[in-house]
C-alpha positions as CSV (number, residue, x, y, z in Angstrom):
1,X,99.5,102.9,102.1
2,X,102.8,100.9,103.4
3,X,102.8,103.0,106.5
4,X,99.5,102.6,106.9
5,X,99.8,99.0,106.6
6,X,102.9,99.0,109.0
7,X,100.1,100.8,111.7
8,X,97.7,98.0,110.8
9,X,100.0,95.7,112.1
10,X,101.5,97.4,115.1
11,X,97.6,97.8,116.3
12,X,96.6,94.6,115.2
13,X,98.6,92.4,117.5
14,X,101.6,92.2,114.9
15,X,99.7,90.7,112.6
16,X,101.8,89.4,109.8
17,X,101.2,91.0,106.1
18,X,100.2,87.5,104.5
19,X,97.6,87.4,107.3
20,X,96.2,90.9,106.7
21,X,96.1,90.3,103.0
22,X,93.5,87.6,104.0
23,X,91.3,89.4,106.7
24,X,88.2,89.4,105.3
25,X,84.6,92.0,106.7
26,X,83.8,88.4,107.6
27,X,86.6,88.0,110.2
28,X,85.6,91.3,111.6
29,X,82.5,91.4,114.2
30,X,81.6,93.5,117.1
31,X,84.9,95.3,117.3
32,X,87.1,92.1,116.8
33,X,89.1,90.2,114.3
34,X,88.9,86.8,114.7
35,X,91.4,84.3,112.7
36,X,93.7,81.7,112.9
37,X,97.3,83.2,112.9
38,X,100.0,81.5,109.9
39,X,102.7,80.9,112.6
40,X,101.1,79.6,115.3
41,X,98.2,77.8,114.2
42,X,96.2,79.6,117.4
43,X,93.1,81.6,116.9
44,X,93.5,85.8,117.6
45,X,91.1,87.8,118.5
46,X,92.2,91.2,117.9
47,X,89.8,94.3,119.3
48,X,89.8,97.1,117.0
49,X,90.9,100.3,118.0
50,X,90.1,103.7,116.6
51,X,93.1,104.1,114.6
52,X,92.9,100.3,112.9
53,X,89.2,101.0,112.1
54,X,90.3,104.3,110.7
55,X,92.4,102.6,108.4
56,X,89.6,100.1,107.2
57,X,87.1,103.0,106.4
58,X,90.3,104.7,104.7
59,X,90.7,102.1,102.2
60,X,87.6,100.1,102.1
61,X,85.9,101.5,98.9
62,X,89.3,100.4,97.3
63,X,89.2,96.6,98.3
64,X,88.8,93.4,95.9
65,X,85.5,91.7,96.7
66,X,85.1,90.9,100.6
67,X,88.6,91.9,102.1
68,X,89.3,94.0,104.5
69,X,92.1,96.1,103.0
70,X,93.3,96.2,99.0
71,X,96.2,94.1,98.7
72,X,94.6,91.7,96.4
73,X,92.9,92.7,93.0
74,X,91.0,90.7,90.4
75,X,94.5,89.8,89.3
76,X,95.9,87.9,92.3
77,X,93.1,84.8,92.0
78,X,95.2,81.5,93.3
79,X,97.4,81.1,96.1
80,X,101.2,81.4,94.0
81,X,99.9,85.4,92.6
82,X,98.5,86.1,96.2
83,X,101.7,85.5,98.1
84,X,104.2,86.6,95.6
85,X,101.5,90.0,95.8
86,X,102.3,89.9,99.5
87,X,106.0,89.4,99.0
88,X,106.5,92.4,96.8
89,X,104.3,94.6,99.6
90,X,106.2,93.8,102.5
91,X,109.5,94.5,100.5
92,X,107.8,97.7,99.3
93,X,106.3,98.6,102.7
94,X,109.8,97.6,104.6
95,X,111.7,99.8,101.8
96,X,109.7,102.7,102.6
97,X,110.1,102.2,106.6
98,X,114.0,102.6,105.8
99,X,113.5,105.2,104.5
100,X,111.5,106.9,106.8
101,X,114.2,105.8,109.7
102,X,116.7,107.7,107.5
103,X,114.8,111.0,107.2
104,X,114.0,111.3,110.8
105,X,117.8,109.7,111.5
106,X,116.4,106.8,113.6
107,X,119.0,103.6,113.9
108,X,117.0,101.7,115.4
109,X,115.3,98.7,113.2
110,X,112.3,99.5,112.3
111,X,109.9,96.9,109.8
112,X,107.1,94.9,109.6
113,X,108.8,92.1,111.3
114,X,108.8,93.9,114.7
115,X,105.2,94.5,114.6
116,X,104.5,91.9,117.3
117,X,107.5,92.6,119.6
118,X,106.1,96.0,119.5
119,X,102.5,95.2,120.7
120,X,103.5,92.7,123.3
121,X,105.8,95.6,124.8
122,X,103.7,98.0,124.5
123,X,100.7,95.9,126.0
124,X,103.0,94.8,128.8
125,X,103.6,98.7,129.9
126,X,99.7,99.0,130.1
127,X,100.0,95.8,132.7
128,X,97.5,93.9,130.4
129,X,98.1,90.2,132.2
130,X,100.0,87.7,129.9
131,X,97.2,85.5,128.8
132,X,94.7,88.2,127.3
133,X,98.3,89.1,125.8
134,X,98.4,86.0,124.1
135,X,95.1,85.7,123.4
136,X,95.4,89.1,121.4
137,X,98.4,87.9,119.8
138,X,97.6,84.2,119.1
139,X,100.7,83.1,120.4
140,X,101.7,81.1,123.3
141,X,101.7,82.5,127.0
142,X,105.6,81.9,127.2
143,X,106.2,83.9,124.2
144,X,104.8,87.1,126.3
145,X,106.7,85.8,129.1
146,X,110.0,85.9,127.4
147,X,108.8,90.1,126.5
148,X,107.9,90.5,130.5
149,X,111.2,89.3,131.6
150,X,113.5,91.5,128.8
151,X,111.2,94.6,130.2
152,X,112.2,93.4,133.9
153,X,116.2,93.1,132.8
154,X,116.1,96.6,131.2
């Protein structure tokens, strides 16, 4: 399940965990995730690949009422149990990405926080042009500007 979530994220535009938690099937339609991102305040629309829609029909006879993936149960019902439930995944999930680091001897850093670094990068070696970047991602235009030019100094 944490690697799982970590792939959510890396597919999802680097979606943060307290924003997954939330995704509801009512943010998904047509093949898209719509929502307002926690950092930036912008709307993402996030197309859904094969391998994030796996992970949705993995899980979703497992989920609490009408969200997308089970991180909250009928025990997490105000906003203080939801996030300290979120807390104590991404610990959990980022304990478990350490782990696997060591068994396959990676050094490089590997958690949930590089999620969105990873997309952006990744999307930049596909040529995707900045803006439907950002759109993706939610963020600003000169946040995948900053990615571009570290791919140009490498």
């Amino acid at each position: 399940f944490h690697i799982d979530l970590f792939l959510f994220s890396c597919y999802t535009g680097g979606t943060t965990l307290l924003e997954i938690a939330y995704f509801t099937n009512d943010s998904l339609s047509g093949g898209v995730i719509t929502y307002q991102r926690h950092k930036t305040s912008k709307m993402a629309c996030i197309p859904i690949n094969p391998y994030s829609q796996a992970i949705i029909d993995k899980y979703k006879d497992e989920c609490y009422g009408n969200y997308l993936l089970p991180i909250f149960t009928h025990k997490h019902n105000n906003e203080i149990q939801q996030r300290a439930r979120v807390k104590r995944i991404a610990e959990q999930v980022n304990q478990t990405l350490k782990k696997v680091r060591g068994l396959i001897g990676c050094n490089c850093e590997i958690t949930l926080g590089v999620t969105t670094q990873l997309f952006i990068e990744r999307m930049i070696s596909f040529e995707t042009p900045p803006d439907a970047i950002a759109s993706y991602v939610g963020c600003r235009i000169e946040t995948v500007f900053k990615y571009w030019e570290k791919k140009a100094d490498l």
